[in-house]
N, C-alpha and C positions, 0 to 999 in steps of 0.2 A: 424493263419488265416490272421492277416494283413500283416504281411512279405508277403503272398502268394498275395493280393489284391495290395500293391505297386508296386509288380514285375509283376507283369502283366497289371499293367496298364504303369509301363515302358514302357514293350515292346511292349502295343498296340500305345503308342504314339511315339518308334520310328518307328515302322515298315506304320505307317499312316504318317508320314511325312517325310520318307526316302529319296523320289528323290530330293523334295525340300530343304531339308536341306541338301543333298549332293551338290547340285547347288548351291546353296549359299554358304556355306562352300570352294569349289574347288571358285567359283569367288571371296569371302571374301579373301584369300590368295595373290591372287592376288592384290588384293586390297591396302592392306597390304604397298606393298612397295611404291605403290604411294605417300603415304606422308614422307617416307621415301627418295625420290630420291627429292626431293621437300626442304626438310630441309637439303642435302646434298648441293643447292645452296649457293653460296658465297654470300647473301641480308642483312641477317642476321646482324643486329648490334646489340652487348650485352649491357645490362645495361637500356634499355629503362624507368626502376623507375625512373634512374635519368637525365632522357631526359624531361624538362616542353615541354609543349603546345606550350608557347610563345617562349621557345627557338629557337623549329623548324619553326613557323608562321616566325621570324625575321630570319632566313637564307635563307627560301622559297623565301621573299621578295627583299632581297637584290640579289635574281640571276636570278628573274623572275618577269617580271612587271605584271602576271597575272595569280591566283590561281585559282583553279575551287575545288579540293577537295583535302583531305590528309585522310591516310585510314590506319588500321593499320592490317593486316589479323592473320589465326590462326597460321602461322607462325612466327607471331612476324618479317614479312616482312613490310616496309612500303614504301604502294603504294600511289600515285598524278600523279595529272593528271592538268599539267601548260603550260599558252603559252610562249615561246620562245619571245627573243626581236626580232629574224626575222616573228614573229609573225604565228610561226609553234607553232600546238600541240603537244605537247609530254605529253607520259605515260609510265606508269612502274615503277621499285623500284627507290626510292632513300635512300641518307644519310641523316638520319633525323639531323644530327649536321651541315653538312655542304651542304645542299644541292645536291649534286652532283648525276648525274643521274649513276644509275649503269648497271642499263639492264631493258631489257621487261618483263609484266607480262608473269609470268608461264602459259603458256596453257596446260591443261590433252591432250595427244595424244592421235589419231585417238583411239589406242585399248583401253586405259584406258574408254576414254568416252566410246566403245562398250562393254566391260565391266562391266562399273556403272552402265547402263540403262539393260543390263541384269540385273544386283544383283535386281536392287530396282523393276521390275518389270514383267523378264520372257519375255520382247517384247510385254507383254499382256494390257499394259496400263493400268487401274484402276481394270480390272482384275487383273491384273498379282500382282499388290500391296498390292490388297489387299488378295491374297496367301503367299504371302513374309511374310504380317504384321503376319499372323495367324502363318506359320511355324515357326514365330520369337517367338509369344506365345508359341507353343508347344514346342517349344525346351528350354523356360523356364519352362512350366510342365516339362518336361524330365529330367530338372537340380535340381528341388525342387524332385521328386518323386527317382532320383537316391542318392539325399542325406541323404532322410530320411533311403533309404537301407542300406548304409553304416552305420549311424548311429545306425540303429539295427544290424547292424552286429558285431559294436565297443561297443554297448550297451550304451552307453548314447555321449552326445555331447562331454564331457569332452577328451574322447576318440578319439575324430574324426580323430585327425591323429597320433593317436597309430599304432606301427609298423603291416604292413602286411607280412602275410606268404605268401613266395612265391612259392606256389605248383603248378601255372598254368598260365602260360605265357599271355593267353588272359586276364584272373580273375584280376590277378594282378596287370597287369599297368592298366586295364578297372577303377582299384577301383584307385590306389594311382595317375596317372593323372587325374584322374576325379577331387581329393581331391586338385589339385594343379592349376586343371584351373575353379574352381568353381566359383571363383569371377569374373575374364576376362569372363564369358560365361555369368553368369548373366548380369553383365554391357552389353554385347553385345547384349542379348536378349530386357531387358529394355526397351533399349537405339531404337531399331530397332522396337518394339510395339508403342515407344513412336513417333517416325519419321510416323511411317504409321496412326494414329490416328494425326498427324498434317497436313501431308497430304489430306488427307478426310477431314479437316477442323472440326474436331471434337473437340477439344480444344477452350474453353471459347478464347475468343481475349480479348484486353484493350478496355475500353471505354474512358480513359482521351484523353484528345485533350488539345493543347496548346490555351490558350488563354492569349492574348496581347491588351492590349490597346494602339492604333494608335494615338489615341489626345494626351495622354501622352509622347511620344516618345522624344524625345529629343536630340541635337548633342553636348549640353555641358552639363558638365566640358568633354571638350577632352583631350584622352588620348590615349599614343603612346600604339600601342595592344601589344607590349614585359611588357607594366605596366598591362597590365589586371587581376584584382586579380584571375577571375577562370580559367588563362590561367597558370598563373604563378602556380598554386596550386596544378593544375592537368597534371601527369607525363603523356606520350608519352603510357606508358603500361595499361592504363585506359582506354583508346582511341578507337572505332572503326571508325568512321569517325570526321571530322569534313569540312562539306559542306560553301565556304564562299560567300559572297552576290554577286549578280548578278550585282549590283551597286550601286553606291554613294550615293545612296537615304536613309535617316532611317528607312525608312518601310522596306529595305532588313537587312537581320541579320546573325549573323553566329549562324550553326545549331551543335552544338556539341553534336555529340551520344556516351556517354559513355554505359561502360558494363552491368550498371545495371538506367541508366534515359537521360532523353535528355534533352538538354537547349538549349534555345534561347538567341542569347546573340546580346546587342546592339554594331553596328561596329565602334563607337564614342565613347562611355564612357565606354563600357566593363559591363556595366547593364545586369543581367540576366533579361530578360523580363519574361520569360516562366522555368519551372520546372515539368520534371513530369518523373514520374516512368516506368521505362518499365514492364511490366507483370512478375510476375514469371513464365507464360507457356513457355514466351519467351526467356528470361532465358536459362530457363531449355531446351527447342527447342534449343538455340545453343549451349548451356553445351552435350546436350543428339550427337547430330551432331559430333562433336569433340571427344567424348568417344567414338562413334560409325566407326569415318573411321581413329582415329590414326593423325587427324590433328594436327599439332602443338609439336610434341613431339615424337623423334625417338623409345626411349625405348618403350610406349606407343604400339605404331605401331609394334616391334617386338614381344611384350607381345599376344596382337590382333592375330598375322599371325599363332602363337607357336599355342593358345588357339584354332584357329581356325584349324590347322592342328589334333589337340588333337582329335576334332569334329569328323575329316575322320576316326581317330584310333577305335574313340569310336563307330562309325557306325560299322566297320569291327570287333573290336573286340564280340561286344554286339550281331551280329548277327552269329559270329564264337562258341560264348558259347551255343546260342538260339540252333543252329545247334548240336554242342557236345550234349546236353541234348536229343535232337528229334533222336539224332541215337542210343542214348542209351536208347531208350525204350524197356518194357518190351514184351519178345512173347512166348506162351506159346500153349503145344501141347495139353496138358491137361486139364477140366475142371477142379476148387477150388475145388470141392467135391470129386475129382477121381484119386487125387495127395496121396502120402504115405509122399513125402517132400516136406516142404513149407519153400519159400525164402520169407523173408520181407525183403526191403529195405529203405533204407532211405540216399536219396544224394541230396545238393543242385546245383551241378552243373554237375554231372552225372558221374564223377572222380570214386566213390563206386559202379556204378552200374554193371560198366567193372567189378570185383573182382566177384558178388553175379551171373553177366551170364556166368560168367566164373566157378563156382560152379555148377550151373545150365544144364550147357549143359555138362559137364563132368558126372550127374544124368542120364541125358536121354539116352550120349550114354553107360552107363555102363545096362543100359536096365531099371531102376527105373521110377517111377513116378512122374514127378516133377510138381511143379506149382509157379514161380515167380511172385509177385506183391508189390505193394507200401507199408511202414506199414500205410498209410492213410487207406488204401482198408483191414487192420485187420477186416476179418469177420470168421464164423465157417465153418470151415475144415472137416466135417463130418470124412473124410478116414485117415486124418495126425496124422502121429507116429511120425514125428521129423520134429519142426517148430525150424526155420533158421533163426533171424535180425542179419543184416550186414547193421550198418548203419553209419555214420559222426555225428557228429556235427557240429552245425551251428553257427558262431559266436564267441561268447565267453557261451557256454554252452547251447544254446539254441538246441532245436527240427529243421533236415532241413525241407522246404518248404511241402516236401510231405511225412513229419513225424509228422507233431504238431496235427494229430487228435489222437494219437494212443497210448498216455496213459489213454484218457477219452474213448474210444474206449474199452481198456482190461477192466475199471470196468464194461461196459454195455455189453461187450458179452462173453459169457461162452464155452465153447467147450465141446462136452457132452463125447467126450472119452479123456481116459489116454495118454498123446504126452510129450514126450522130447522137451527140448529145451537150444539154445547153443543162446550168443548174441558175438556178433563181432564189437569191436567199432576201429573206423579208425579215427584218427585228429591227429593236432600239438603241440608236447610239448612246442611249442613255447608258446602254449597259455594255460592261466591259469584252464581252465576247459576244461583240456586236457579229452577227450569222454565223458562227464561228461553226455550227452544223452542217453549214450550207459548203463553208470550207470543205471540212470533212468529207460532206456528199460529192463535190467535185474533186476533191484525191482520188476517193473509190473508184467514178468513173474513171481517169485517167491510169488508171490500173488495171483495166478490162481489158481485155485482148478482142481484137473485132470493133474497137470504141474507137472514135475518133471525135476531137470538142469540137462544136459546131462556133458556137459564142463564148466569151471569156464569162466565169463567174460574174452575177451581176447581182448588188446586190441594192436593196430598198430599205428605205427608213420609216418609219413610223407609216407604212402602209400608204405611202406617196402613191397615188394613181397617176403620175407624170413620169416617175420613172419607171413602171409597170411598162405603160406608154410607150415609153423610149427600148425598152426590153426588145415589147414586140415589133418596132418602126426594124430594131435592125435584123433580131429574129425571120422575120417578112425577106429582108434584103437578101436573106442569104440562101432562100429558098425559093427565090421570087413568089412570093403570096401576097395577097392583097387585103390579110386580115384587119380588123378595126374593133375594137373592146371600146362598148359603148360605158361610157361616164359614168353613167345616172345611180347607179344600185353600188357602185367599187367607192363614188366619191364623197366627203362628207366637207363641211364648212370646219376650215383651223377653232382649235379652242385653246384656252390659258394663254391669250394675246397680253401682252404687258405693252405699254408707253414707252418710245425714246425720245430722245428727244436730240436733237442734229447739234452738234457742237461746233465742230469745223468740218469745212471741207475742202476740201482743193479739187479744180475742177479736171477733169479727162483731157481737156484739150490743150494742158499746161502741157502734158507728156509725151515726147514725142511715140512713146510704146501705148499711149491711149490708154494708161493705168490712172486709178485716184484712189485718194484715203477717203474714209468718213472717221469722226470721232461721234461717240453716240455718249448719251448720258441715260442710264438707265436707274428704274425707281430704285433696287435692289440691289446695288453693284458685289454686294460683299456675297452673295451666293454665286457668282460667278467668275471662273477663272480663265486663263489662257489658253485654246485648243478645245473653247467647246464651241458651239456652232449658233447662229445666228439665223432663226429661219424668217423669209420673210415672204408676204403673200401680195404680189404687185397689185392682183387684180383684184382683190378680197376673195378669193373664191379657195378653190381647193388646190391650186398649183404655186407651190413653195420651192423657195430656191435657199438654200443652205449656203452659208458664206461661214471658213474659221475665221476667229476671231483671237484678238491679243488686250488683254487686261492692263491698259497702262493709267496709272493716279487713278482709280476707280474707274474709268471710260473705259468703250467699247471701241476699239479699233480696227476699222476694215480697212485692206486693201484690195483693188477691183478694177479686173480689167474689165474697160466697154467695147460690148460686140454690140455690131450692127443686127437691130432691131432684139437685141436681146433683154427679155422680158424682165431679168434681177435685176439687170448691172444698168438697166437704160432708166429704169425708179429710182435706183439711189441716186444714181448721178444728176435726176431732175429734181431733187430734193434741197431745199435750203439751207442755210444755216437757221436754226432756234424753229424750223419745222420740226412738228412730231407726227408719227406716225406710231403704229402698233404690230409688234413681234413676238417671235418667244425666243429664249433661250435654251435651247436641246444640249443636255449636258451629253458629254465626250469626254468619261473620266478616261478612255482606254490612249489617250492622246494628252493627259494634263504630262507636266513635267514632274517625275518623280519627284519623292518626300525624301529618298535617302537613296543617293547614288554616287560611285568614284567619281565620275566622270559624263559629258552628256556629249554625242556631236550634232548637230544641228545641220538637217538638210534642206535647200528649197531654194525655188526656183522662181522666177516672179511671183504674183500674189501669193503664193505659199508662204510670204516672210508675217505674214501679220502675223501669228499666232504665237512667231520666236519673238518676235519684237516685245509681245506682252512675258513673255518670260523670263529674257534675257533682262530687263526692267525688274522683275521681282526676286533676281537673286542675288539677293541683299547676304543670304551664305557664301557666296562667291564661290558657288560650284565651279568646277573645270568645266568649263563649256566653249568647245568650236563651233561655228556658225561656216558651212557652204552656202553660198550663194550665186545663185545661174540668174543672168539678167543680158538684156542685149547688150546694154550700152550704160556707161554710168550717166550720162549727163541725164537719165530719165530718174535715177533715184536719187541726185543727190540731198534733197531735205531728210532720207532714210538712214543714208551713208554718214552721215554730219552724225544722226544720233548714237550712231553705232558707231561708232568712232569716241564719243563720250562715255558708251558703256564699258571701251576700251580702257581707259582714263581711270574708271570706277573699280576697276577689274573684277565686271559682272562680266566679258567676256574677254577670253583669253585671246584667240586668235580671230579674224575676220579673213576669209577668202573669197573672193569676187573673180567669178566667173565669167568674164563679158563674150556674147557667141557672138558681135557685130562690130567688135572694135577687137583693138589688140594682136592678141595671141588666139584671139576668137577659138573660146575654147567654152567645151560645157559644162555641166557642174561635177557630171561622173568624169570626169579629165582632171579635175583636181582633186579628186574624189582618189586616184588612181598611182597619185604620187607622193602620198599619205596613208600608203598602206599599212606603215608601221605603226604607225596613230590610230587605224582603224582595227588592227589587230592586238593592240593591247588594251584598247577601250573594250572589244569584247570578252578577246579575256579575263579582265579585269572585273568583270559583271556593272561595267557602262552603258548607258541605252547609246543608241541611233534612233533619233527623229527625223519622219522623212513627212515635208508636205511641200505639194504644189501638183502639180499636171500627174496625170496616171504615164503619160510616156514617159517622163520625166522617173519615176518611180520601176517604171521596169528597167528602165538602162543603170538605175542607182543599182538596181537589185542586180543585173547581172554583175556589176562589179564588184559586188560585196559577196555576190559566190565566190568569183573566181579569187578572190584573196580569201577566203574561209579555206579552199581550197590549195591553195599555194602554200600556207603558213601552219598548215596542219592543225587548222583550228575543228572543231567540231561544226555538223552541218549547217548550213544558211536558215534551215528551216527549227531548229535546235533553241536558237538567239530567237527568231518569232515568237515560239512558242512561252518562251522563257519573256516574256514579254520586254526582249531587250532590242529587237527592232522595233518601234512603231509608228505608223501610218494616217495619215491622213489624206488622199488624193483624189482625185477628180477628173 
């Protein structure tokens, strides 16, 4: 519910101050290089720390018998304004060392000036400013309310700029620029609240006032003003003005306004007469000024123009998404009570919804009953024989947006007939609680009374239209239907392909199990580790086949059974040696081998071994680590068994168990799995993982055995250690 109340109050406050911060934004850019073309001037002399006061007053003097002011601006330009011996004025920059006039003050041109009186105020005068000031508020609400999204999205702050998946071009830079111009937008909101509340004269002013006593004044001990102690003291870069007397008389003085107090100072003996502070609002008024238009500092200014362009992006993309979601709402021919199938949905950004109407309307025209709606909207189905969730996850594990009512939902409402149901969970292995909602969604159902599972959880990866696909082939099976989800609008062309390049290979038909390795050499090796995934596209198009992988000496290690006419395993296997081809790498941190563990046991079954092979290799700590292993027969692994037998030697692995179901004691992996239970129950105790990869049958019959000793030995539930991320899973 608050993820739903944040996002909507996002979008009520950009879509409320849209034109005006598009105005401002498109004129802020502009802005921008104003002070950029401005510190490209040749005025500029470096070093002004170690320029005194009195240095510059004695060069002033020796080249001009008559000073009126010396000024130092936000560009570390320094302006005066002196008479000439032919007793002409002049103004504009000079050399604070040696006098010398260099040019005229800068003036903002015609457009610049037309410009800034747009930004600050629309042409509207104290109207128009005081719009400016408030869309400058709101587009700090817009920056505080988009950050706490991202923050739920990442789940805690520590997170905030943990890597994003990139499955949607607007989502994506919307979230990772946002994360990169958040400080430049704040500063500029601030900064621009803080200008229009000075403006309106809303800010406390100073009340000190200089006070001097006149009878005391005095013209000795004189001294030459290059001996002035608070001239000599105080460097040239401290300086905003210093105004000097109108005449020879004691009563006139020099006015020196430093950055943070002003002094009065006597033109005879260099006596401070007066001291006093300038306000912190004033201050901060010209600190807030300078952060706000890029004064004084090029970087600055580019930082500003980037942030403020980011602003346009994020108007466009923010209402690009708003729009994606509003065309994917749900339409439905049928009344909830008069549908036979019921789609629940659940998507945060509308990406899942496309998939469940694409279900949906291949229902209605095959002549069925359908009725799609949100699982927020889970109410009873009076007519439904087979209830449908196809939903995401949100985040890192979370319920999306218009899913978080609907597991409090399934305890409060009951369905009075007998209905099937199948759940369908869609997200990124990238991320650690890969559909872990979708979980959740299919607990609930298996807790309804009147439910019965139609299909086992099924879940998809980065929005695969293959295993959508494969969903519905068995969905179909089970129902006898003869539905078809057409390709065209669900499939898109793979992106972020990297190069490999074929190292070795050992062919399929060495094996008597029709298994083979590849070694791959990829550009990047060092972002990638053991147990993440290898996707590869046979036919270049949009059908990807996932293969774990083992990280051994920097290479990519596959192992790979070939099936007949099997579109992954029949590409690699026709691949060469020092062939390249192009992939990507899908991180699966939810399957790396912990960073800090007692203990680890290693489970798997044919090609499930690649992914231990790269780990068993990298622990160089010499964790406690067992390795099961289910394989027909050894004569098919022995180049495997040789190395693992070495890692033996190394003691990167403790024990090695081999399973063979076609020789021996023809036994399977959960049979040695079973006479090890006291190893299995003190690794969990112990807070040890279990890694399980290779076949999904393979992983149920693991799992049933690892109940039933959770259960024996009085250990806490099977589902306890899942959660506790101390079983985990890779299978197929």
């Amino acid at each position: 519910m608050s993820i739903s109340i944040w996002r909507y109050s996002h979008l009520a406050l950009a879509v409320s101050s849209f034109i005006f911060i598009f105005l401002a934004s498109v004129t802020g850019i502009i802005l921008a290089f104003q002070p950029i073309s401005e510190q490209l001037q040749p005025f500029e002399v470096a070093d002004l720390d170690e320029v005194t006061v009195a240095e510059t007053i004695s060069a002033f003097q020796e080249m001009y018998p008559e000073i009126i002011d010396i000024k130092v601006d936000a560009n570390h330009f320094v302006l005066a304004s002196v008479i000439t011996e032919e007793g002409d004025n002049l103004e504009g920059y000079f050399n604070p060392n040696t006098a010398e006039y260099l040019g005229e003050e800068l003036k903002p041109s015609p457009f610049f000036q037309w410009v800034t009186n747009f930004h600050r105020s629309l042409f509207l005068k104290s109207v128009g400013r005081f719009f400016v000031g408030l869309c400058s508020f709101l587009l700090f609400l817009i920056a505080v309310s988009g950050t706490v999204l991202i923050v739920k999205r990442q789940r805690s702050f520590k997170k905030f700029f943990s890597r994003i998946v990139n499955d949607d071009f607007n989502q994506y830079w919307h979230v990772v620029l946002g994360r990169l111009s958040l400080i430049p937008i704040i500063i500029i909101t601030t900064t621009g609240v803080y200008l229009s509340f000075d403006k309106f004269d809303l800010l406390p002013e100073s009340q000190a006032k200089h006070q001097v006593n006149f009878e005391s004044l005095s013209e000795t001990p004189k001294q030459e003003i290059s001996d002035f102690n608070v001239f000599r003291n105080t460097s040239l870069s401290e300086i905003q003005s210093i105004e000097f007397p109108f005449s020879p008389d004691v009563e006139d003085y020099f006015t020196l306004k430093l950055n943070n107090k002003e002094m009065l100072v006597n033109q005879f003996t260099g006596e401070v007469l007066s001291d006093i502070n300038i306000s912190e609002f004033s201050v901060f008024t010209a600190l807030s000024l300078n952060l706000h238009t890029g004064k004084g500092s090029i970087l600055w200014s580019v930082i500003l123009a980037i942030a403020t362009v980011n602003i346009l992006f994020f108007i466009y993309s923010g209402f690009a998404m708003t729009f994606k979601r509003r065309a994917s709402r749900l339409k439905n021919k049928f009344k909830k009570d008069e549908a036979e199938f019921v789609i629940l949905v659940g998507s945060e950004n509308g990406s899942t919804v496309a998939y469940a109407n694409a279900l949906h309307k291949q229902l209605l025209a095959s002549g069925k009953t359908s009725y799609i709606t949100e699982l927020n909207h889970y109410s009873t189905f009076k007519t439904a024989k087979q209830i449908v969730a196809i939903t995401a996850t949100y985040g890192q594990g979370e319920a999306p947006t218009n899913a978080n009512k609907f597991l409090k939902l399934t305890e409060e409402i009951e369905q009075e007939q007998p209905f099937s149901f199948s759940v369908v969970g869609f997200g990124s292995l990238a991320y650690p609680d890969f559909c872990k909602f979708a979980e959740d969604a299919n607990q609930a159902f298996l807790k309804l009374k009147n439910a019965t599972q139609l299909t086992e959880l099924h879940t998809i990866n980065d929005k695969s239209f293959e295993a959508f696909d494969a969903w519905v082939k068995n969905w179909n099976s089970k129902l006898n239907l003869s539905l078809t989800i057409p390709e065209d609008k669900l499939t898109a062309k793979p992106k972020n392909l990297k190069r490999f390049v074929v190292v070795e290979k050992e062919l399929a038909q060495v094996s008597a199990d029709n298994t083979f390795s590849v070694t791959l050499k990829p550009k990047w090796p060092k972002t990638i580790k053991s147990g993440d995934l290898l996707a590869i596209y046979p036919k270049n198009d949009h059908r990807e086949r996932l293969y774990s992988i083992g990280r051994i000496n920097g290479h990519v290690h596959l192992s790979i059974k070939l099936h007949e006419c099997g579109l992954g395993s029949g590409y690699l296997n026709d691949l060469s040696e020092r062939q390249t081809f192009k992939a990507r790498i899908v991180k699966n941190p939810a399957f790396h081998f912990p960073k800090k563990v007692s203990r680890a046991i290693l489970i798997a079954n044919g090609t499930g071994i690649a992914p231990f092979l790269g780990m068993i290799d990298e622990n160089k700590n010499q964790v406690e680590t067992h390795l099961y292993w289910g394989i027909r027969r050894k004569s098919s692994s022995e180049t495997i068994i040789a190395g693992l037998q070495k890692d033996l030697e190394r003691n990167r692995l403790n024990t090695l168990n081999l399973a063979c179901s076609q020789e021996g004691q023809k036994q399977y992996v959960q049979d040695t799995i079973k006479t090890d239970a006291a190893l299995i129950t003190k690794t969990l105790s112990e807070n040890g993982v279990i890694m399980v990869c290779g076949s999904l049958a393979m992983q149920n019959s693991v799992f049933a055995v690892l109940k039933s000793i959770c259960a024996e030995h009085s250990l806490k539930p099977f589902e306890f250690y899942r959660e506790n991320q101390q079983i985990k899973t890779d299978c197929y």
